[in-house]
Backbone as XML, in Angstrom:
<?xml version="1.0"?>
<chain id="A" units="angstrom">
  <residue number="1" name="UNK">
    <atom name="N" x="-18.831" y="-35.183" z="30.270"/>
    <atom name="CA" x="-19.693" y="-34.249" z="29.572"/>
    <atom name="C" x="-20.522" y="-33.435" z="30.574"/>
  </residue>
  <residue number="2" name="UNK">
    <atom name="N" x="-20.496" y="-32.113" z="30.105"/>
    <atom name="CA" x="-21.653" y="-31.531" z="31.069"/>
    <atom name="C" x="-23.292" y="-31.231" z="30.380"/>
  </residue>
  <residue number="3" name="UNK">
    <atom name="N" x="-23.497" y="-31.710" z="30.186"/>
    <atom name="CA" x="-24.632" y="-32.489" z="29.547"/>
    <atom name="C" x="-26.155" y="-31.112" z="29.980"/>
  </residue>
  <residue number="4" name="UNK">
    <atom name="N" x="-26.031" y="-30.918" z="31.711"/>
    <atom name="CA" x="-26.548" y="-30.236" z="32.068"/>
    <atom name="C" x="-26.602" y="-28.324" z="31.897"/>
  </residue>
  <residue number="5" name="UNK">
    <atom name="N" x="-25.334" y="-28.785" z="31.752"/>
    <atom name="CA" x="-24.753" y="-26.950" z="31.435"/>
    <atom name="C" x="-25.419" y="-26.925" z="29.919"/>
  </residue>
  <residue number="6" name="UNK">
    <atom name="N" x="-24.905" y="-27.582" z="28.902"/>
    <atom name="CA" x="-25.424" y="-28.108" z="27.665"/>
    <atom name="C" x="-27.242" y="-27.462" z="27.188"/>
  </residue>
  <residue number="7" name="UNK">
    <atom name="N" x="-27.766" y="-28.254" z="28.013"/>
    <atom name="CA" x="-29.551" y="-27.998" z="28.360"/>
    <atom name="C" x="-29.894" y="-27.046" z="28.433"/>
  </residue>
  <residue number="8" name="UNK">
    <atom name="N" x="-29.351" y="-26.403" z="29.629"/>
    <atom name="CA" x="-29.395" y="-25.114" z="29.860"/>
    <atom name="C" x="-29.466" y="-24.099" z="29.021"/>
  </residue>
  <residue number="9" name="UNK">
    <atom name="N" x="-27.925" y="-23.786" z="28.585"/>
    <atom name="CA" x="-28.045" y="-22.886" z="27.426"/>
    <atom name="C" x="-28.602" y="-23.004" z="26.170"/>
  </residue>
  <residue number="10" name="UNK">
    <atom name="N" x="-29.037" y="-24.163" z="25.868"/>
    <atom name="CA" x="-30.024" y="-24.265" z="25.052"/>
    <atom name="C" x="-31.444" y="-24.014" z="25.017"/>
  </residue>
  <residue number="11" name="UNK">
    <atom name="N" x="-31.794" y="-24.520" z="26.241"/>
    <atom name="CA" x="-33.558" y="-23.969" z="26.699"/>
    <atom name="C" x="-32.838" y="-22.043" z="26.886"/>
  </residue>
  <residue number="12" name="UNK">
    <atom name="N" x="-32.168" y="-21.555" z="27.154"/>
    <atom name="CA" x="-31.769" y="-20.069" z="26.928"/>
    <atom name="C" x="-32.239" y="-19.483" z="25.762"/>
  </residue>
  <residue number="13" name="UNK">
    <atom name="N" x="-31.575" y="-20.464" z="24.504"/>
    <atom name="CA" x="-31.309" y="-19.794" z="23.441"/>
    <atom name="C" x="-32.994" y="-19.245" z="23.182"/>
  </residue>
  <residue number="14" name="UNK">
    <atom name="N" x="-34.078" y="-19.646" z="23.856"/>
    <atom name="CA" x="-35.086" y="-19.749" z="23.536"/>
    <atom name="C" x="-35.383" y="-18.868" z="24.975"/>
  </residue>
  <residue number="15" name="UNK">
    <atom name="N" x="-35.664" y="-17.395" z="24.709"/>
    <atom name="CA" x="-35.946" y="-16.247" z="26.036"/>
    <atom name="C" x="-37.362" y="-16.702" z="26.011"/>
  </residue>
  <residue number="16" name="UNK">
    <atom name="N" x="-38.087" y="-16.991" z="25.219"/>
    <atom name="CA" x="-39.413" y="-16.594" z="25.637"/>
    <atom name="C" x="-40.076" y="-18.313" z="27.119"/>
  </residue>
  <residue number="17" name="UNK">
    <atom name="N" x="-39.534" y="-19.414" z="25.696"/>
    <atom name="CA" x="-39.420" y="-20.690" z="26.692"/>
    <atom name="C" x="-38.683" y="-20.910" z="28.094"/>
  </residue>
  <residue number="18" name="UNK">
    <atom name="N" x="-37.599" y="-20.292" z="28.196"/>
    <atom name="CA" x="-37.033" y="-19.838" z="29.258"/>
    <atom name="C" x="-37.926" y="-19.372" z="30.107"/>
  </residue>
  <residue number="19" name="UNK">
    <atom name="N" x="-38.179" y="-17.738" z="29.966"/>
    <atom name="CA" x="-38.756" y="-17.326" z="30.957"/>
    <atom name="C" x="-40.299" y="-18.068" z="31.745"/>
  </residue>
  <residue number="20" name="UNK">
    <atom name="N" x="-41.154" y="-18.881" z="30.519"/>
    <atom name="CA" x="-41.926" y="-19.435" z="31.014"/>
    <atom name="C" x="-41.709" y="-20.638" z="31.450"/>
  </residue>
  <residue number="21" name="UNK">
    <atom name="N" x="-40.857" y="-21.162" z="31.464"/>
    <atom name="CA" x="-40.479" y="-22.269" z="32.727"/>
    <atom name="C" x="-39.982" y="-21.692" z="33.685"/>
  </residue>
  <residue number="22" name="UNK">
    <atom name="N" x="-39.637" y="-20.525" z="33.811"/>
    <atom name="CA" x="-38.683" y="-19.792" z="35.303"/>
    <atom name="C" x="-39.911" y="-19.878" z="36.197"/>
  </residue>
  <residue number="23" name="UNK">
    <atom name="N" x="-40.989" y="-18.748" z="35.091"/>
    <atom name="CA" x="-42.441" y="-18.573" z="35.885"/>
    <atom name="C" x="-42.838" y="-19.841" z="36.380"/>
  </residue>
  <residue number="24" name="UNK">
    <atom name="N" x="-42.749" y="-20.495" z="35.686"/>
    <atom name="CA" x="-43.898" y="-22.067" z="36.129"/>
    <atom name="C" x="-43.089" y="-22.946" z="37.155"/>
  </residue>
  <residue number="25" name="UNK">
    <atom name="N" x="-41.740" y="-22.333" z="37.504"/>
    <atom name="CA" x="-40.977" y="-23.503" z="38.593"/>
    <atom name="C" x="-40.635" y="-24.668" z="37.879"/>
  </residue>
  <residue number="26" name="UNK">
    <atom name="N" x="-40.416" y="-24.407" z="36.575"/>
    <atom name="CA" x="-39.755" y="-25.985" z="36.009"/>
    <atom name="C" x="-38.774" y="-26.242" z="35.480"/>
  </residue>
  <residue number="27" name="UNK">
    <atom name="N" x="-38.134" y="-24.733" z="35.957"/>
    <atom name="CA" x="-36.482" y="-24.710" z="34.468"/>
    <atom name="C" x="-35.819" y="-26.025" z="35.212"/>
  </residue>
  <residue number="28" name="UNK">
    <atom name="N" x="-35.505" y="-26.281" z="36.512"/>
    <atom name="CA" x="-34.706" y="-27.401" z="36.666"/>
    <atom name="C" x="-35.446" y="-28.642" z="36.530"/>
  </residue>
  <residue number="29" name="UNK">
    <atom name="N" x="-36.979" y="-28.867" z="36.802"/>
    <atom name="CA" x="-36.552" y="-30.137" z="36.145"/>
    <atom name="C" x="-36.867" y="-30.666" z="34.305"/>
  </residue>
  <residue number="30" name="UNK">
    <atom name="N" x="-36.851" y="-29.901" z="33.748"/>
    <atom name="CA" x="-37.146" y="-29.477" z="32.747"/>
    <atom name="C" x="-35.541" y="-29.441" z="31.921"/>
  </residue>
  <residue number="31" name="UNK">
    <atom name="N" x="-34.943" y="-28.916" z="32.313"/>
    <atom name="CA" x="-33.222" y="-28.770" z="32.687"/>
    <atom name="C" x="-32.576" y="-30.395" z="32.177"/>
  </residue>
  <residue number="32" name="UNK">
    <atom name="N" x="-33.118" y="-30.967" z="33.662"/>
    <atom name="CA" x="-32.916" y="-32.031" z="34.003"/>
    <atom name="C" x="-32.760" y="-33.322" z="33.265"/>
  </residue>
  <residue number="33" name="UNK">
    <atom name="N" x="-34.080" y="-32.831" z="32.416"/>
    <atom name="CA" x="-35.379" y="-34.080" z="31.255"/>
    <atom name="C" x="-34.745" y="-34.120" z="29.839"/>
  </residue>
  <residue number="34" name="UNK">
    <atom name="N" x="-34.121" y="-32.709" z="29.639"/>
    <atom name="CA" x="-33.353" y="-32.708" z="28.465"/>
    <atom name="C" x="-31.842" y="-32.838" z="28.693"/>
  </residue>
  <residue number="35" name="UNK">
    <atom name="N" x="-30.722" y="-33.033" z="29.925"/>
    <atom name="CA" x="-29.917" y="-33.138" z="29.625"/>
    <atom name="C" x="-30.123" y="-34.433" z="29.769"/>
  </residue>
  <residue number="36" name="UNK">
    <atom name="N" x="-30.655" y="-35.381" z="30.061"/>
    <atom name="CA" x="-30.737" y="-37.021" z="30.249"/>
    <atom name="C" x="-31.202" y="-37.327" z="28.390"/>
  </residue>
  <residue number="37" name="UNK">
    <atom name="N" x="-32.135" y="-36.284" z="28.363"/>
    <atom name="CA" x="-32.392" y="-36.232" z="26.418"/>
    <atom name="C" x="-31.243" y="-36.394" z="25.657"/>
  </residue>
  <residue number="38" name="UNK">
    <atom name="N" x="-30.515" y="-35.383" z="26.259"/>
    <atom name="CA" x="-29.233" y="-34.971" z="25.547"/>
    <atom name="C" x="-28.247" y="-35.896" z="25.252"/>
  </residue>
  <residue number="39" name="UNK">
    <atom name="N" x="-28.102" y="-36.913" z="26.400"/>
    <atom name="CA" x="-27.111" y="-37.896" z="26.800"/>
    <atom name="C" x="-27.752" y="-38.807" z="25.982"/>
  </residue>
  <residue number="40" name="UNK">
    <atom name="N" x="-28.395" y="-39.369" z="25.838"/>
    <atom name="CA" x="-29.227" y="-40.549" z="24.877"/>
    <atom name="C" x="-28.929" y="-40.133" z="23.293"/>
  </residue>
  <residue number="41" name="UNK">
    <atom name="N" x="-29.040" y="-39.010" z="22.946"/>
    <atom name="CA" x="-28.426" y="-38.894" z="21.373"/>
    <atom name="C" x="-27.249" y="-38.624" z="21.466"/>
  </residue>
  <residue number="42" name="UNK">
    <atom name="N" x="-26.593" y="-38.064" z="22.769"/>
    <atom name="CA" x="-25.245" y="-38.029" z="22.041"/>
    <atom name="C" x="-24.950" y="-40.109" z="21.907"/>
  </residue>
  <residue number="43" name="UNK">
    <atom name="N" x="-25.072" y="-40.821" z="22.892"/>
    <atom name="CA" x="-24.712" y="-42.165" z="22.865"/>
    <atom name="C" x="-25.218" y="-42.901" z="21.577"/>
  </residue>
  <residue number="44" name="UNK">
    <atom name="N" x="-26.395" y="-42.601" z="21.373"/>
    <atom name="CA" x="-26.659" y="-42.999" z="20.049"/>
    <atom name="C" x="-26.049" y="-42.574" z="18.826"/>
  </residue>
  <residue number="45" name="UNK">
    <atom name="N" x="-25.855" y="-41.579" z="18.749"/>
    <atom name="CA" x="-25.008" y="-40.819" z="17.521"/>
    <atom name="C" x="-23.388" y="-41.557" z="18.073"/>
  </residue>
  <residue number="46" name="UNK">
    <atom name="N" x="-22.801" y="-41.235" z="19.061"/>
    <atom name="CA" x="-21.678" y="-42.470" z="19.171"/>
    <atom name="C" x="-22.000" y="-43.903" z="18.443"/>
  </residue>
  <residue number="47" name="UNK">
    <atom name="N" x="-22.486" y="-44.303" z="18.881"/>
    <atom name="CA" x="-22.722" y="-45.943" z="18.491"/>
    <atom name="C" x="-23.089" y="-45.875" z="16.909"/>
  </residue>
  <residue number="48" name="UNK">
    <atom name="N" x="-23.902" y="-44.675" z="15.930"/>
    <atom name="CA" x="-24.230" y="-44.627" z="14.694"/>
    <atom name="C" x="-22.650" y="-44.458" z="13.798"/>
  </residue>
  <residue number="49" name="UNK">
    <atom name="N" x="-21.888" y="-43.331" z="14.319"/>
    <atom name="CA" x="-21.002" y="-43.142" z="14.128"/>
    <atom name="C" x="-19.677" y="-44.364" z="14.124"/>
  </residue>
  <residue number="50" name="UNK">
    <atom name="N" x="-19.567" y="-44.780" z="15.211"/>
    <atom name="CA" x="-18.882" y="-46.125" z="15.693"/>
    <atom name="C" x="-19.210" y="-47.187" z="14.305"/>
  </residue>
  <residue number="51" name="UNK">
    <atom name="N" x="-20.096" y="-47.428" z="14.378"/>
    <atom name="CA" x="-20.539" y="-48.537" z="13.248"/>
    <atom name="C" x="-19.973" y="-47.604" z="12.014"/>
  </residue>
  <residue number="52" name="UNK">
    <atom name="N" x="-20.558" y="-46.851" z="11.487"/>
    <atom name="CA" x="-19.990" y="-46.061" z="10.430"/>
    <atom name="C" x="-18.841" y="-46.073" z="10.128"/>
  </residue>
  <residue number="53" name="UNK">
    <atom name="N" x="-17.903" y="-46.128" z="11.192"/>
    <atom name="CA" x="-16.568" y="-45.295" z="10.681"/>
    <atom name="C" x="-15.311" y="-45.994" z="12.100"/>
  </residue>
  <residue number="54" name="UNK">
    <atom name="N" x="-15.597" y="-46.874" z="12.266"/>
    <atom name="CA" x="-15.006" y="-47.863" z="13.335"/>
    <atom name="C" x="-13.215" y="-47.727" z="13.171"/>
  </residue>
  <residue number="55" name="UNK">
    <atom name="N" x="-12.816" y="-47.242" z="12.349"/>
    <atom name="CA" x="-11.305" y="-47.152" z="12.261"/>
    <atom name="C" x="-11.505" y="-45.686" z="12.618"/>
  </residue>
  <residue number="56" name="UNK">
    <atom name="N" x="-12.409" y="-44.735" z="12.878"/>
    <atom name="CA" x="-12.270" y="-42.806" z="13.506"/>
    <atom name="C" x="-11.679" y="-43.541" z="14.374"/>
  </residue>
  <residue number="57" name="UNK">
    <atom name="N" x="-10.542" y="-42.481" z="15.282"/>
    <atom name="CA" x="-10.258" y="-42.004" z="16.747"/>
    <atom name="C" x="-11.457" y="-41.974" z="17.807"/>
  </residue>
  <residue number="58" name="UNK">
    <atom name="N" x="-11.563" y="-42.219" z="18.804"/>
    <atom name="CA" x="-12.795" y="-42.498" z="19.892"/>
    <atom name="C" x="-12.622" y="-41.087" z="20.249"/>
  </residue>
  <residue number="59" name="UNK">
    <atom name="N" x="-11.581" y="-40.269" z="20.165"/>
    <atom name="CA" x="-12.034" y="-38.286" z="20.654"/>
    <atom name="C" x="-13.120" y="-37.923" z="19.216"/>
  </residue>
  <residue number="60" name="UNK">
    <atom name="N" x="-12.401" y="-38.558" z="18.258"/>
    <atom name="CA" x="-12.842" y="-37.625" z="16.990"/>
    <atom name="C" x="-14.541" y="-38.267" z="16.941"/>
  </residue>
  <residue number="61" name="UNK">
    <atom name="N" x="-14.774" y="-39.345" z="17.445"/>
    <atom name="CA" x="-16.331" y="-39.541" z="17.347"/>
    <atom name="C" x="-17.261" y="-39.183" z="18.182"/>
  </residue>
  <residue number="62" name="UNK">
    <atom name="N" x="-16.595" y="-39.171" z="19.543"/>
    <atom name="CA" x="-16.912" y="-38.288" z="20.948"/>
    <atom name="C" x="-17.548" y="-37.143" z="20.089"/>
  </residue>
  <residue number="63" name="UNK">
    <atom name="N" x="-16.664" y="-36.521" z="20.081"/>
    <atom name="CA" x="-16.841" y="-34.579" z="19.553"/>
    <atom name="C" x="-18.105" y="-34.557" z="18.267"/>
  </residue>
  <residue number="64" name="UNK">
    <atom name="N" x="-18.178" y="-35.497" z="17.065"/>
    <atom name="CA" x="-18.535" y="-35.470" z="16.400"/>
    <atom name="C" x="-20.105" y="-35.820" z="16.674"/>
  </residue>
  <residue number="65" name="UNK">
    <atom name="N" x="-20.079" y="-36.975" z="17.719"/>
    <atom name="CA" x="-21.704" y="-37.306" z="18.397"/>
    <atom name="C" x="-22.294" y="-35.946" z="19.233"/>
  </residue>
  <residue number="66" name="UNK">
    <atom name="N" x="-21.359" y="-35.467" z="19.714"/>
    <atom name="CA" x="-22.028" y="-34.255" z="20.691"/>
    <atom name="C" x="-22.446" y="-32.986" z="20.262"/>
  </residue>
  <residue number="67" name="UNK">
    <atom name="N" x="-21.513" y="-32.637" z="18.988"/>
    <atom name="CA" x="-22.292" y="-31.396" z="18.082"/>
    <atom name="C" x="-23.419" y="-32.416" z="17.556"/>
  </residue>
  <residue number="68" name="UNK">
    <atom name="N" x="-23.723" y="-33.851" z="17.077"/>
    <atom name="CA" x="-25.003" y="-34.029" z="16.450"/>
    <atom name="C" x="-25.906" y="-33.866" z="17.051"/>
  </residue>
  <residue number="69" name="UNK">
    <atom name="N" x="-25.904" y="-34.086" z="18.215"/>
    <atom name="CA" x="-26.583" y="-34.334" z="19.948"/>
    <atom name="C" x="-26.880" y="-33.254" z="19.917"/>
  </residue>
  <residue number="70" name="UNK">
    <atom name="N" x="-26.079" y="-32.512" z="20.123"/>
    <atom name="CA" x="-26.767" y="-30.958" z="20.401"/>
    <atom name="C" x="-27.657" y="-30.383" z="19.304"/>
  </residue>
  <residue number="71" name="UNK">
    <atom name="N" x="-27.212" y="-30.728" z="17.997"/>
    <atom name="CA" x="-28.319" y="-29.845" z="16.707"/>
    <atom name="C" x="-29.938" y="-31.135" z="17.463"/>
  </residue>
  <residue number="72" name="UNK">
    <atom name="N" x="-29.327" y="-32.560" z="17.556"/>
    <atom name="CA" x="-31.013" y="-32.988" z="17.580"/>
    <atom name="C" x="-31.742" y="-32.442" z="18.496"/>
  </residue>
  <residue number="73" name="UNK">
    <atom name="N" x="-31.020" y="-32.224" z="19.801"/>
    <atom name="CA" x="-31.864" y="-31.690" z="21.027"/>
    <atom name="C" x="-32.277" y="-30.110" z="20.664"/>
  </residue>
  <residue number="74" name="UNK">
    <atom name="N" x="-31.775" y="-29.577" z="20.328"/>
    <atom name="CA" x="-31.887" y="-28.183" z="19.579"/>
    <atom name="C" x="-33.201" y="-28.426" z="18.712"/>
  </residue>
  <residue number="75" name="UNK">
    <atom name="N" x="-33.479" y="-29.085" z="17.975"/>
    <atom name="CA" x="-34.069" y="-29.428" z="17.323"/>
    <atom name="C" x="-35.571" y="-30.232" z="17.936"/>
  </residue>
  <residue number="76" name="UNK">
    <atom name="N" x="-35.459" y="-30.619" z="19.250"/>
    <atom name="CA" x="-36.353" y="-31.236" z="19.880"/>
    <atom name="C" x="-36.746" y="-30.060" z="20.618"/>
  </residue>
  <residue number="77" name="UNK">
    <atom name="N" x="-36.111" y="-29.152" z="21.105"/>
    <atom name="CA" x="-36.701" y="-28.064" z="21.978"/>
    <atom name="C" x="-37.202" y="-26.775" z="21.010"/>
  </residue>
  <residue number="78" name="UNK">
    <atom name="N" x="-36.932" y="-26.560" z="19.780"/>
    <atom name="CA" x="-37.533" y="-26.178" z="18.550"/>
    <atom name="C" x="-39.312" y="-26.627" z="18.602"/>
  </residue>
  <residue number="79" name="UNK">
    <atom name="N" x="-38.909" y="-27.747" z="18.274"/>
    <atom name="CA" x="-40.345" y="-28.120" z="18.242"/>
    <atom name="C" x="-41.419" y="-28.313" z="19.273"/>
  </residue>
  <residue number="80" name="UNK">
    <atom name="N" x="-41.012" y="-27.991" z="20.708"/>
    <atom name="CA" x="-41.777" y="-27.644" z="21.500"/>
    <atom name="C" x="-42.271" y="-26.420" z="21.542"/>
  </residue>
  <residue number="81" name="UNK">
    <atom name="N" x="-41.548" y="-25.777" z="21.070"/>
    <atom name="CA" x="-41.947" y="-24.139" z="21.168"/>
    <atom name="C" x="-42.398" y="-23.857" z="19.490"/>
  </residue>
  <residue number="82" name="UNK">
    <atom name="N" x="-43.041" y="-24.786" z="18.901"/>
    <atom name="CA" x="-43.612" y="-24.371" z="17.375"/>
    <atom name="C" x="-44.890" y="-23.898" z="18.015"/>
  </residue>
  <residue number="83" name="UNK">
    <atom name="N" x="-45.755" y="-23.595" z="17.030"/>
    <atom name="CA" x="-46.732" y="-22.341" z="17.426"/>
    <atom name="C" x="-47.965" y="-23.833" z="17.695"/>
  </residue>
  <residue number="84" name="UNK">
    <atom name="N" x="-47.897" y="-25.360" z="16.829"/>
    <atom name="CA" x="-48.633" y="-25.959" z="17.468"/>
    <atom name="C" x="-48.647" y="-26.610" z="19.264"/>
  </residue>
  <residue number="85" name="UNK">
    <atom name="N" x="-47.243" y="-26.553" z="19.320"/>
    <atom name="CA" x="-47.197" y="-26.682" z="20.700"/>
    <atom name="C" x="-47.577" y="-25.825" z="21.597"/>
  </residue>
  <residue number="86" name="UNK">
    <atom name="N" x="-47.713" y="-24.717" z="21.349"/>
    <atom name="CA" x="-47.977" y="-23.633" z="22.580"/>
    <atom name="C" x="-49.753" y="-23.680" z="22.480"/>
  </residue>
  <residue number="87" name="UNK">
    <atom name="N" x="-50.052" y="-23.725" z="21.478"/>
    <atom name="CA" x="-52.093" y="-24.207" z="21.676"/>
    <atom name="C" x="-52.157" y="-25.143" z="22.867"/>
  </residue>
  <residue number="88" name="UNK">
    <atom name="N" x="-51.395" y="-25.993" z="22.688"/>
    <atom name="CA" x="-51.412" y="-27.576" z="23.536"/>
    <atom name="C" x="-51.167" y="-26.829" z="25.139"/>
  </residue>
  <residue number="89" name="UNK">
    <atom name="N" x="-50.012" y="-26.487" z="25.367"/>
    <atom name="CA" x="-49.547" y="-25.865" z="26.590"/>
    <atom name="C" x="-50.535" y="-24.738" z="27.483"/>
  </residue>
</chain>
């Protein structure tokens, strides 16, 4: 998995969060913090899945943990950038 490439274009999808980690010197490790994020739900969503549905194919649960992985982390970097987080920041 590239887990890191992953992060990336996700902290992207978000120009404004982007650019203010470029400014602040933290896109990489910041980068970094969420593709290790990233890797922890996709494994968990494996293992939720696994239990669930233990006769799936191990590609077909792979694929299926990593789009979930990606909406949660999507979803975790969402909520950093809600309008209460940026008061905080």
């Amino acid at each position: 998995m590239h887990y890191k490439t992953i992060a990336l274009e996700l902290l992207q999808e978000n120009p404004a969060l982007h650019e203010r980690l470029k400014a602040s010197r933290t896109l990489l490790t910041t980068m970094e913090r969420r593709a290790l994020e990233l890797k922890g739900f996709h494994e968990a969503r494996m293992e939720q899945l696994l239990q669930a549905r233990p006769q799936s194919a191990t590609e077909q649960i792979t694929s299926e943990a990593l789009e979930l992985a990606i909406e949660d982390l999507r979803a975790s970097i969402a909520s950093e950038c809600s309008p209460n987080a940026n008061e905080t920041a």
